[in-house]
Backbone as a ProteinNet text record, in pm:
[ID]
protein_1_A
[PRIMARY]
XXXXXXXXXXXXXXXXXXXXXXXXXXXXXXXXXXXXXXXXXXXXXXXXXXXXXXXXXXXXXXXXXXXXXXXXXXXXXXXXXXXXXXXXXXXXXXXXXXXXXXXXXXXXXXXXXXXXXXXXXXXXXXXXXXXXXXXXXXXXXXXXXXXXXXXXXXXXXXXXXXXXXXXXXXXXXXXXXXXXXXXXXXXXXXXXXXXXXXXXXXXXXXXXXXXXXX
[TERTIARY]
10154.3	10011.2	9939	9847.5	9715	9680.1	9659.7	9610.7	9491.5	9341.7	9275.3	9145.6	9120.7	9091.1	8894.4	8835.1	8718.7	8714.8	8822.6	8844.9	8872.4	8907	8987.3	8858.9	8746.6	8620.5	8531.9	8553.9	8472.7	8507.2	8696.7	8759.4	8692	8726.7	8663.4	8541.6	8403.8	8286.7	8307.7	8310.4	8309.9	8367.9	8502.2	8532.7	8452.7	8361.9	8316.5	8168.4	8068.3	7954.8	7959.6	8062.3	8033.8	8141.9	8244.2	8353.7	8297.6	8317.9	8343.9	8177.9	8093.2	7954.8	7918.3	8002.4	7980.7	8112.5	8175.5	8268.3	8342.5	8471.1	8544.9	8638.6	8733.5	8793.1	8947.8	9021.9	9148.1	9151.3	9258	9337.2	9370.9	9510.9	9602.4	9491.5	9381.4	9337.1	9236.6	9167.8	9084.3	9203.7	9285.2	9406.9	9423.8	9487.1	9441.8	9415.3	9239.2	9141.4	9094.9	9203.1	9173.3	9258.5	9406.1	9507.7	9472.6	9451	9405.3	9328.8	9400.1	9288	9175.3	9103.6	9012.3	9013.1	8931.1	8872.6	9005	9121.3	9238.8	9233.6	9151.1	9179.5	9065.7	8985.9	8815.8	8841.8	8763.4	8799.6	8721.3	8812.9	8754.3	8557	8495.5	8399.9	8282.9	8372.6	8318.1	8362	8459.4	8543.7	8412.3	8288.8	8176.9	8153	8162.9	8142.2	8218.8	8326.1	8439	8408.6	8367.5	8342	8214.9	8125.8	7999.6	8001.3	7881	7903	7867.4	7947	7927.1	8038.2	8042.6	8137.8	8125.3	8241.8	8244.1	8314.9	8244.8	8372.3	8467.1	8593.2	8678.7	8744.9	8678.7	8683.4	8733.9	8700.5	8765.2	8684.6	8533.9	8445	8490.3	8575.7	8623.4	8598.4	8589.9	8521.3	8657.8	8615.4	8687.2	8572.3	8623.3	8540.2	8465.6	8341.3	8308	8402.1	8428.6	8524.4	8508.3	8386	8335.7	8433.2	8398.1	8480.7	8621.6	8667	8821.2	8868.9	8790.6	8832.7	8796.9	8692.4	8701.7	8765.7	8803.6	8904.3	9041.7	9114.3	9177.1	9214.3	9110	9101.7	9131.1	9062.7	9091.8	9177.5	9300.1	9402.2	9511.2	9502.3	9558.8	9693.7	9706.1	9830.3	9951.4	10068.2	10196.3	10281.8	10359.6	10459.3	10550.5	10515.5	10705.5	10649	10494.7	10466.6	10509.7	10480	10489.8	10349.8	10281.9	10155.8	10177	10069.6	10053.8	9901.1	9896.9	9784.3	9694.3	9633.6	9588.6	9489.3	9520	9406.7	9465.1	9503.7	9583.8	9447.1	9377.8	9233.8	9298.7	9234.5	9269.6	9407.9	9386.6	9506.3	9441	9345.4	9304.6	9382.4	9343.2	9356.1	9504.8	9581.1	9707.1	9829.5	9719.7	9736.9	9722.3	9634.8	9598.7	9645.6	9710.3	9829.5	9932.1	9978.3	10141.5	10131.3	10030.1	10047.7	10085.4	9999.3	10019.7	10124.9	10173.9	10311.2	10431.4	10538.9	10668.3	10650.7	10604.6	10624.6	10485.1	10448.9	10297.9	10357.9	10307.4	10352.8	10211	10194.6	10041.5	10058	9958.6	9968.2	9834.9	9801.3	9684.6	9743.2	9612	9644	9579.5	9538.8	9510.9	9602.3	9685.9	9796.9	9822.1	9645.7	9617.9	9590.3	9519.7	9472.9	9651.8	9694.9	9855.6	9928.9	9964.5	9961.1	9988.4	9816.4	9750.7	9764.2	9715	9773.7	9875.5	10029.7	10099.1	10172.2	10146.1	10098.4	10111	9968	9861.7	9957.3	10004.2	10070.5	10187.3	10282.6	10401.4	10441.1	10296.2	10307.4	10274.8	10177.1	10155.6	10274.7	10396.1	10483.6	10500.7	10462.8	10471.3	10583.3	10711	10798	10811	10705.1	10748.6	10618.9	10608.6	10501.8	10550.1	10558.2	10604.5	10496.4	10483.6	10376	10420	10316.8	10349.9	10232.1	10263.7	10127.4	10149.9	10003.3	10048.8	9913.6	9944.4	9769.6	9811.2	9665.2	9691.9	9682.7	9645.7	9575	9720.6	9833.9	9959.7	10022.2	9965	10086.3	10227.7	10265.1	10440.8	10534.2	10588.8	10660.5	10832.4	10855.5	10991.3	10979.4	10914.7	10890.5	10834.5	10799.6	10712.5	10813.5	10759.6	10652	10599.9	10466.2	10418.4	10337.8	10363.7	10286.5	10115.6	10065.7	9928.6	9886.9	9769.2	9736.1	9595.2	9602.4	9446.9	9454.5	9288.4	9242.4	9099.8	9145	9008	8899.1	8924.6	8828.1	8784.8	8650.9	8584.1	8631.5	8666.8	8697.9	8639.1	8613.2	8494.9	8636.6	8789.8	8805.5	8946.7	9033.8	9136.9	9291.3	9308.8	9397.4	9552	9543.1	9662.1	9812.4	9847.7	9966	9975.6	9872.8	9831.4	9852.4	9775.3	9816.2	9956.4	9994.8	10177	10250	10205.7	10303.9	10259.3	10153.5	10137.2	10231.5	10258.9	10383.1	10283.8	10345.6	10266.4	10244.6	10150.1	10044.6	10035.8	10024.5	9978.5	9821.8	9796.9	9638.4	9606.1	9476.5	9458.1	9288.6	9259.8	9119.1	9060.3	8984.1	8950.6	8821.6	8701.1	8561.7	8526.6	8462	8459.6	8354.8	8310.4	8191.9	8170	8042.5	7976.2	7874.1	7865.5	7724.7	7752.1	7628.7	7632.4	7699.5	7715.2	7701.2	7803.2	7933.3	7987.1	8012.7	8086.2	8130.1	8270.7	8291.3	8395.1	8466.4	8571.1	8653.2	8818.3	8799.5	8943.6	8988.6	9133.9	9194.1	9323.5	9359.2	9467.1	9525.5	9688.9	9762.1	9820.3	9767.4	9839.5	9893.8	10032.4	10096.2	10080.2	10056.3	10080.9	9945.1	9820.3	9682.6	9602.9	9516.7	9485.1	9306	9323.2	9163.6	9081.7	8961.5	8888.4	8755.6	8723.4	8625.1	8508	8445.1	8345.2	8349.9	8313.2	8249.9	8161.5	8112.9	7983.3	7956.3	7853.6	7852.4	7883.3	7972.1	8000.6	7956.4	8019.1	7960	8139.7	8198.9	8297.9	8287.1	8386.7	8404.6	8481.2	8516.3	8574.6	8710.3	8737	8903.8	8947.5	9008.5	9062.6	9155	9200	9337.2	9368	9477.1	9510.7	9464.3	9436.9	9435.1	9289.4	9200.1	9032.6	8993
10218	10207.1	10132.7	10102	9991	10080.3	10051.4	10098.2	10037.4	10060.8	10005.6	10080.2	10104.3	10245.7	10206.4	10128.4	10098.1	10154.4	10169.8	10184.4	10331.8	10352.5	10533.1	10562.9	10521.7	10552.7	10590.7	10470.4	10500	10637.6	10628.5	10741.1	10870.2	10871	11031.5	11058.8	10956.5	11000.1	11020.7	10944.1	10975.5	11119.6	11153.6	11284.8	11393.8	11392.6	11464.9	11432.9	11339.2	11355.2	11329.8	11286.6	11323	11404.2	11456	11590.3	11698.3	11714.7	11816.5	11867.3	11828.6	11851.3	11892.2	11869.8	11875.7	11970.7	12076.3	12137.7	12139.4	12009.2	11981.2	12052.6	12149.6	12219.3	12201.9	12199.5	12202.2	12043.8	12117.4	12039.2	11937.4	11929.1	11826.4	11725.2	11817.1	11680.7	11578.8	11681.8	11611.9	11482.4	11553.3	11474.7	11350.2	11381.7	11213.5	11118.4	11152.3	11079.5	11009.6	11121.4	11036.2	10929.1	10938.2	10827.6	10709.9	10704.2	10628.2	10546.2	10396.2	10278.4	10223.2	10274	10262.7	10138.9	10063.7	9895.7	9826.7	9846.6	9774.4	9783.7	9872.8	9890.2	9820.3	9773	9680.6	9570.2	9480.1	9349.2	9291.2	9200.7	9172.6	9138.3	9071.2	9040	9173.2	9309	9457	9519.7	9493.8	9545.1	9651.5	9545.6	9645.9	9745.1	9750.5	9905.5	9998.4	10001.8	10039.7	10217.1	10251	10372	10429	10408.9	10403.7	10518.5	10577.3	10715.8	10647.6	10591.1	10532	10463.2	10472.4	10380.9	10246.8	10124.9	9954.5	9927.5	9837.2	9731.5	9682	9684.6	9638.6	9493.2	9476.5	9393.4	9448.8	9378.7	9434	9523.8	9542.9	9637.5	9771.1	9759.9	9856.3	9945.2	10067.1	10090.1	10186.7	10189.2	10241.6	10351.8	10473.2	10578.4	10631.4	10679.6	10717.2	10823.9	10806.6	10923.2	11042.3	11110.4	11277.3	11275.5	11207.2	11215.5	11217.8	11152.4	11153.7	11266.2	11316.8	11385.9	11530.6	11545	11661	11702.9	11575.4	11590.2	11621.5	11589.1	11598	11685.9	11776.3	11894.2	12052.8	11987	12129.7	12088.6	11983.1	11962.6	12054.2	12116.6	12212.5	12145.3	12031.6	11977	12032.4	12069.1	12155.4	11992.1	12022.4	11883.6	11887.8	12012.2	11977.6	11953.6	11895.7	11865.8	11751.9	11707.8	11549.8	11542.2	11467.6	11450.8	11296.7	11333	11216.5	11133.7	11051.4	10974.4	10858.8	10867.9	10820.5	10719.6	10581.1	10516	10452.5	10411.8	10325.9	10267.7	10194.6	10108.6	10013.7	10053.4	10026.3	10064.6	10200.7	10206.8	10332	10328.4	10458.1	10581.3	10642.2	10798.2	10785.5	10697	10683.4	10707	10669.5	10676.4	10835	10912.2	11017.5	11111.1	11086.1	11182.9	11158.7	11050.1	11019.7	11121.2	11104.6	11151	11351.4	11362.8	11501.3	11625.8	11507.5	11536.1	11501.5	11541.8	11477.6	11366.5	11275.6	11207.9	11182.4	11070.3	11015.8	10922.5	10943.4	10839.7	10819.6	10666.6	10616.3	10529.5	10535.4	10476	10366.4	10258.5	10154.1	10057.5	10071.8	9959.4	9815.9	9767.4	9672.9	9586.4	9491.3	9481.9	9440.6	9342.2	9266	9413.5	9458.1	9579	9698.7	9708.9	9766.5	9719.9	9604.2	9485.1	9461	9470.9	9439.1	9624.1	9674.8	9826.4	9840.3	9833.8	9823.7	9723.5	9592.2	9555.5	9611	9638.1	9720.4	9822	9894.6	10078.6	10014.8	9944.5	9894.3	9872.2	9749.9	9681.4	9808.4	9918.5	10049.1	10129.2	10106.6	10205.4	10340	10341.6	10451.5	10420.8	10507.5	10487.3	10620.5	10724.9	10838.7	10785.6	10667.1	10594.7	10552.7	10601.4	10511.6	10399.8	10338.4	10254.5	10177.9	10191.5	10179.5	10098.2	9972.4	9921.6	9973.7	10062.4	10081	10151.8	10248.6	10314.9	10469.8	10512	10596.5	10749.4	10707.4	10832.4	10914.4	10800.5	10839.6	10895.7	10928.1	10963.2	10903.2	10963.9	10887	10996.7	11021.9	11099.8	11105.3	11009.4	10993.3	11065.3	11127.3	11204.2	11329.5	11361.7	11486	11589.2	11710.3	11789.2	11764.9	11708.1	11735.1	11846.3	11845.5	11986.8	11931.5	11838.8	11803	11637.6	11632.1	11524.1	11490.7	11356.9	11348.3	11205.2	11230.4	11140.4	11059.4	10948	10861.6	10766	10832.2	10774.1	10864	10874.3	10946	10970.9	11079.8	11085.4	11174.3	11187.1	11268.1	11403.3	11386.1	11496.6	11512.9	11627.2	11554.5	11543.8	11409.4	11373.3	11461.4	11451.6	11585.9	11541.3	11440.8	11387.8	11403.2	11441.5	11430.1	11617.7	11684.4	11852.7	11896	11832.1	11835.5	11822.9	11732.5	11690	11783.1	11847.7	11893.5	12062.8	12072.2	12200.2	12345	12437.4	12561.6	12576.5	12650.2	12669.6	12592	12421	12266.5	12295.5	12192.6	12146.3	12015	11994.8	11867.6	11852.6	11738.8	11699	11551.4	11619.5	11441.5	11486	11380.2	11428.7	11385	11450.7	11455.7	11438.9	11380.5	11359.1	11186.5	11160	11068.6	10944.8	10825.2	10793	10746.3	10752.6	10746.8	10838.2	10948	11056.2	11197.2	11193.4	11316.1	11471.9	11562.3	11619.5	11679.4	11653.5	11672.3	11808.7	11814.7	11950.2	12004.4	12123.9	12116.2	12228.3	12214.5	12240.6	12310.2	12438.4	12507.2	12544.4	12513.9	12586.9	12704.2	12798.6	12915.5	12924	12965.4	12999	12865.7	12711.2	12653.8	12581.4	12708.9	12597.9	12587.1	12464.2	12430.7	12468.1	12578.9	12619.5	12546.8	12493.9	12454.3	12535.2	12430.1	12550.5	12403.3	12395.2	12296.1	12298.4	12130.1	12163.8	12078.4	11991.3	11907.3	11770.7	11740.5	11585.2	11501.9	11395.6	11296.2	11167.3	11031.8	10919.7	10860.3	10783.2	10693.9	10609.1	10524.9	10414.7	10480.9	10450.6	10551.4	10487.5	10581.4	10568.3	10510.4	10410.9	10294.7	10297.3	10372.1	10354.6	10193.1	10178.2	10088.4	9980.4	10098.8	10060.6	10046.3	10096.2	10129.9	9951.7
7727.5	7757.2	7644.8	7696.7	7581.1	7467.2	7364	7227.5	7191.7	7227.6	7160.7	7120	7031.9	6957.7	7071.6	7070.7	7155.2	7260.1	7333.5	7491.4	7463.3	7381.7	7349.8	7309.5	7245.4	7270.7	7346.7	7448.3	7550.7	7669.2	7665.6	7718.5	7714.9	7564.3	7502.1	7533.5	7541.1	7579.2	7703.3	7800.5	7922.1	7976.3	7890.5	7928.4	7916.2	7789.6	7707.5	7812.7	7862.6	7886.7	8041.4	8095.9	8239.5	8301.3	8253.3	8309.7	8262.5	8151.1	8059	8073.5	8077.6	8117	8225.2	8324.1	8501.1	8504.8	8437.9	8467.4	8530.5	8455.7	8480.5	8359	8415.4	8296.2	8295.6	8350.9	8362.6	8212.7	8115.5	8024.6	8035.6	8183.1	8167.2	8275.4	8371.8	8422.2	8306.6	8208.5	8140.2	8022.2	7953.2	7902.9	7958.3	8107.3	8198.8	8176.4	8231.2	8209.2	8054.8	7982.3	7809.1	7786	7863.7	7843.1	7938.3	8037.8	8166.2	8162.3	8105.2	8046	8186.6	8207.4	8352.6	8336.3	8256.6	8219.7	8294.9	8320.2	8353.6	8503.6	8575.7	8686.1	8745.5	8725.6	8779.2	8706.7	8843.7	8822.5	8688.1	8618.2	8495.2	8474.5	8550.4	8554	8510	8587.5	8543.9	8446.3	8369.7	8278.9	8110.4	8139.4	8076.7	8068.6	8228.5	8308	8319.4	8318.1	8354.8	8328.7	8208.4	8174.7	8200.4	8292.6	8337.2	8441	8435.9	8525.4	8696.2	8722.2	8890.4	8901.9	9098.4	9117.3	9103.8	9122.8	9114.9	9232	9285.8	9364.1	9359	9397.9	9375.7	9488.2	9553.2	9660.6	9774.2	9929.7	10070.1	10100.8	10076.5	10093	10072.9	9902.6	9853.7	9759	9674.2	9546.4	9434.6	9327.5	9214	9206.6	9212.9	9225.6	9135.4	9146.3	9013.4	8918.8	8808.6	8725	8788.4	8757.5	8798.9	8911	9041	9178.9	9145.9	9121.5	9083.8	9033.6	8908.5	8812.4	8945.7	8986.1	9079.9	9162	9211.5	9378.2	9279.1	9190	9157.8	9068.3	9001.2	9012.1	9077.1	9203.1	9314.5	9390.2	9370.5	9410.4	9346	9180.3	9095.5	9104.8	9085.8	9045.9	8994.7	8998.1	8907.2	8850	8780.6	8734.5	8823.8	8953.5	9023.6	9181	9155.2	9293.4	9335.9	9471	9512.9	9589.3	9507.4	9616.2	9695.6	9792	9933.7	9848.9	9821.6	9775.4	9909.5	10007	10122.2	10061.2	9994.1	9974.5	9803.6	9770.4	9677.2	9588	9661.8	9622.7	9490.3	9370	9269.1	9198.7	9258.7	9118.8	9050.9	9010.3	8883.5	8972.1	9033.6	9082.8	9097.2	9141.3	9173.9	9035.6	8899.4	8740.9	8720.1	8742.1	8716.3	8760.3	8873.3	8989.7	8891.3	8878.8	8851.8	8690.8	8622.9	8486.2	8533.9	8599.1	8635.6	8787.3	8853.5	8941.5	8897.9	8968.8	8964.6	9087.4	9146.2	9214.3	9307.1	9300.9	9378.9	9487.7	9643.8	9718.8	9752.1	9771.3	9775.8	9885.8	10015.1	10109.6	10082.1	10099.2	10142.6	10231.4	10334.6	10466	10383.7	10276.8	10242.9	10137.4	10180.7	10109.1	10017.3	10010	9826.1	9741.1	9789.5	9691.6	9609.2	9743.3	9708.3	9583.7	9608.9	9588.5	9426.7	9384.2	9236.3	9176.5	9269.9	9217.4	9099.7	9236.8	9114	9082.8	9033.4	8904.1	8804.4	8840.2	8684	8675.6	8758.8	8699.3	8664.3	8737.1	8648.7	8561.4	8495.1	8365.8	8246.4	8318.3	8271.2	8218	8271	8276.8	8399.1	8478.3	8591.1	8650	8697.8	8720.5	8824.3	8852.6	8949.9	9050.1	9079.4	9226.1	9325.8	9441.7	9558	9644.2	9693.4	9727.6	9888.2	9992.6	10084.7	10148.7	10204.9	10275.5	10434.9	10466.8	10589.4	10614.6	10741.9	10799.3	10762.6	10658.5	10591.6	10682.9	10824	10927.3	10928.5	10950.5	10943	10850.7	10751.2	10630.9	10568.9	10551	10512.2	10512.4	10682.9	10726.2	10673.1	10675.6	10591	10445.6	10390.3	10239.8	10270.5	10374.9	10411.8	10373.9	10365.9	10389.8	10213.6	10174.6	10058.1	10013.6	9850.9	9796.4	9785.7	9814.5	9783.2	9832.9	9907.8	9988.5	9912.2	9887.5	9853	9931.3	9992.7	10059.7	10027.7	9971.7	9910.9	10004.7	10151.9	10236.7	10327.7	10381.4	10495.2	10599.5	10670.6	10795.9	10880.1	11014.2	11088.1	11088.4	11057.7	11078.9	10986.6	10988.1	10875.8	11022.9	10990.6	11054.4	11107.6	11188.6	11254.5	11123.4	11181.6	11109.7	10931.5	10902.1	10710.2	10764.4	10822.9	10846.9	10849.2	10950.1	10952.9	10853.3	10796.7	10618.3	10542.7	10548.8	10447.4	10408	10294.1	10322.2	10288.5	10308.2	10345.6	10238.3	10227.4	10119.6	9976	10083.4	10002.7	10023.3	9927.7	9926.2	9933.6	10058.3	10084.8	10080.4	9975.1	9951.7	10009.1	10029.9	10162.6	10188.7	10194.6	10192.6	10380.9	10474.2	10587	10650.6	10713.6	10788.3	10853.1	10912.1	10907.4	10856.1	10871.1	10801.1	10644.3	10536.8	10410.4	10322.4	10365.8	10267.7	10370.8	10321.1	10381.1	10284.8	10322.1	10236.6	10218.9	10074	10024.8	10073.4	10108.9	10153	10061	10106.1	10030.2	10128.4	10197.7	10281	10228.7	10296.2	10193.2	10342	10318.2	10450.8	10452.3	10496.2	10574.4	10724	10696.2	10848.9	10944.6	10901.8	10951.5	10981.2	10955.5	10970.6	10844.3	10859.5	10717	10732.2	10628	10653.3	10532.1	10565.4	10476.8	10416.5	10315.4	10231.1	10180.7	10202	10169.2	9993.4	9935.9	9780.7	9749.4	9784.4	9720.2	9867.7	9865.4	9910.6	9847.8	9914.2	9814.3	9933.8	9866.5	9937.4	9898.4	10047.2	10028.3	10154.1	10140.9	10218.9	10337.7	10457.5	10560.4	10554.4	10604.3	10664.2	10822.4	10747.1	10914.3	10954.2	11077.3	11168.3	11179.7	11188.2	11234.3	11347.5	11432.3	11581.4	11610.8	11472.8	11510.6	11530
[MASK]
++++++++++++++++++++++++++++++++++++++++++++++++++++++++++++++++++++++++++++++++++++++++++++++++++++++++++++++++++++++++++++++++++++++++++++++++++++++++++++++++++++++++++++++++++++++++++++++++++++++++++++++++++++++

């Protein structure tokens, strides 16, 4: 990984004034977010911003999420080192960084194949070596690896997709923000006996999630 004591600057504040402030507590997720050169993952022109409490564009009417979001969803995901999470939405790259540091194994689906693509790239040249990467439609999951211990989903959906329920293994956790419009809300979904009950946690704002076939 990059060494550059500026950027390990900006790391540490950001942990410190928009996680760690907004109670974000778990260790190894805050740890993460301290190793996790963000600036590498936005397109150079934003590279200013990179540590800025909001999301950026990343192109394809796409975004790099704001930290807080990341750092939350990925949070009440409660990550173990002997999980395998389902990553639904590749985008950039950051969250796909922040899984891998904290599972045994990240499989990351994006239907956009430049974005996949430049992903990893960036995590390669990074060193990540427990990423699988798949261009394809994320409604589907990636049944050939199923049943996973944890699903995170980085786009809107009016509901959580049957096929992402199925993969998911009994008493997995799946975070995916739900609704319509501008502004949905974030959920977190825990399986018992085969159904996945949810529990609401904040509004958030994302880009939606596209079948294939939509």
């Amino acid at each position: 990984m990059e060494v550059n004591n500026d950027y390990a600057i900006l790391r540490n504040k950001m942990v410190q004034e928009q996680l760690i402030s907004r109670r974000i507590k778990n260790p190894k997720v805050l740890d993460a977010f301290r190793k996790v050169p963000r600036h590498l993952f936005v397109p150079s022109s934003l590279v200013h911003q990179a540590y800025g409490d909001y999301p950026l564009p990343i192109g394809f009417n796409q975004t790099i999420s704001q930290p807080y979001i990341v750092a939350a969803m990925t949070e009440y995901l409660d990550i173990y080192e002997s999980h395998r999470v389902l990553e639904i939405g590749t985008g950039s790259g950051y969250q796909t960084a922040i899984l891998a540091l904290l599972a045994k194994t990240v499989y990351s689906v994006e239907r956009i194949a430049e974005l996949s693509l430049n992903a990893r790239k960036i995590l390669q040249r990074l060193g990540y070596t427990n990423i699988r990467y798949k261009i394809g439609d994320g409604t589907l999951g990636w049944k050939e690896f199923a049943p996973f211990d944890r699903i995170i989903v980085t786009a809107a959906s009016e509901f959580i997709p049957g096929q992402l329920q199925e993969q998911l293994a009994e008493n997995g956790r799946i975070v995916i923000p739900l609704g319509k419009g501008y502004t949905q809300t974030l959920v977190l979904g825990v399986k018992h006996n085969g159904r996945v009950k949810q529990r609401r946690i904040f509004e958030c704002a994302f880009v939606p999630l596209v079948p294939d076939n939509a």
